[in-house]
C-alpha positions in Angstrom: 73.4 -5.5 17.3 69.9 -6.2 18.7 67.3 -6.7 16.2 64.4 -4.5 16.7 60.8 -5.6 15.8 59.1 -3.6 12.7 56.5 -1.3 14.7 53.1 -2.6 14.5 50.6 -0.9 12.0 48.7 1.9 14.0 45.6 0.9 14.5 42.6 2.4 12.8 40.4 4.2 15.0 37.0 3.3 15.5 34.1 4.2 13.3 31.6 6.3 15.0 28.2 4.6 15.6 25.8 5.6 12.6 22.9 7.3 14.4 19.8 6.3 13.4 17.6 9.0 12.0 13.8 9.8 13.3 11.2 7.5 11.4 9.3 9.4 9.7 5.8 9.8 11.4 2.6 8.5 9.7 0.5 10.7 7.7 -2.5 11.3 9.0 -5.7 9.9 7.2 -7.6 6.9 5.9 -5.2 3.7 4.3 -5.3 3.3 0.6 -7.1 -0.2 1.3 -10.1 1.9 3.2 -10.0 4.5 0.2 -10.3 1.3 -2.7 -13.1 -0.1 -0.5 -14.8 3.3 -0.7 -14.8 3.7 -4.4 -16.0 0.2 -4.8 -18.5 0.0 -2.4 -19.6 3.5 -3.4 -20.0 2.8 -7.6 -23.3 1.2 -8.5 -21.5 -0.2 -12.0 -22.9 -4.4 -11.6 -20.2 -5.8 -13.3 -17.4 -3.6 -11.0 -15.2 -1.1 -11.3 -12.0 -1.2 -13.4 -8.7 -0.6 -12.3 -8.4 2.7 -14.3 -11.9 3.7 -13.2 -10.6 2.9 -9.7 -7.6 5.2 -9.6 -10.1 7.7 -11.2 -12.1 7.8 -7.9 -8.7 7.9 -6.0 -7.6 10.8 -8.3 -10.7 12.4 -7.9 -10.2 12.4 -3.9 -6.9 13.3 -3.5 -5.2 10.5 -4.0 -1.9 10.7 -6.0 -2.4 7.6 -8.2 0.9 8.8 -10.2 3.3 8.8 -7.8 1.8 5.7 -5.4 1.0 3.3 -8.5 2.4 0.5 -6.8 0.5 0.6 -3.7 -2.6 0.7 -5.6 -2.0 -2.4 -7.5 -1.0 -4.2 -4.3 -3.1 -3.5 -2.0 -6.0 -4.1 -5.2 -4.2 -7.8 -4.8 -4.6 -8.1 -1.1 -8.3 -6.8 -0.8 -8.6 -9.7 -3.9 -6.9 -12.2 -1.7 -7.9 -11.6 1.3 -12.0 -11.7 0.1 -12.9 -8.1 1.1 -13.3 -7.7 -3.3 -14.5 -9.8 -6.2 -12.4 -10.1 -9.0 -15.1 -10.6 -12.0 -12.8 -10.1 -15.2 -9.2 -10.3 -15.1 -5.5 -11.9 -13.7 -3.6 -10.1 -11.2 -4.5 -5.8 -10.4 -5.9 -5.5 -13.8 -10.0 -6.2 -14.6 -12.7 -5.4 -12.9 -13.8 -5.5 -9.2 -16.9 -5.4 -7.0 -17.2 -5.9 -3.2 -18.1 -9.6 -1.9 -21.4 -9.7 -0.7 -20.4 -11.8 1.8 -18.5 -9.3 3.4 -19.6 -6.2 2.3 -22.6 -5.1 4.7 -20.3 -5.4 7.9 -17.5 -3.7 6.0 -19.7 -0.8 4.8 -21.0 -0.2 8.0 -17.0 0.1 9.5 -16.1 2.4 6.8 -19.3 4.2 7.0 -20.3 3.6 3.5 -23.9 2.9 2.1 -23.7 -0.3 0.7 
């Protein structure tokens, strides 16, 4: 009697490649940075504009401030950070904000706002 070897486990095929989906294409339109920078730059208020008051504007353009809260509050935090705003009460996306006069006249004029 010759011994036979057990049959090897059949091999599982191959998974298919996952195929990527299209990206989405951008939407068409101005950033929600350019849009804060407009509502600031654009309220006369001297001690600035609060965050409510801010997504206000936004609402008031078009903006759906429910749905895109987030992106609001962070890109409140970059413009903060990165000098384009003033943050003249408050910690983190909540207080108040004005533009920096610093760098508000050349910013007005690349948004096309009257400063």
């Amino acid at each position: 009697m010759a011994e036979v070897a057990p049959a090897a486990p059949a091999a599982a095929p191959a998974k298919a490649a996952k195929k990527r989906s299209a990206s989405k294409p951008k939407k068409a339109g101005p950033s929600v940075r350019d849009l804060i920078v407009k509502a600031v730059a654009a309220s006369k208020e001297r001690g600035g504009v609060s965050l409510s008051a801010l997504k206000k504007a936004l609402a008031a353009g078009g903006y759906d401030v429910e749905k895109n809260n987030s992106r609001v509050k962070t890109a409140v935090k970059g413009l903060v950070v990165k000098g384009t705003l003033v943050q003249t009460k408050g910690t983190g996306a909540s207080g108040s904000f004005k533009m920096n006069k610093k760098v508000s006249h050349k910013l007005c004029e690349e948004i096309r706002v009257i400063c």
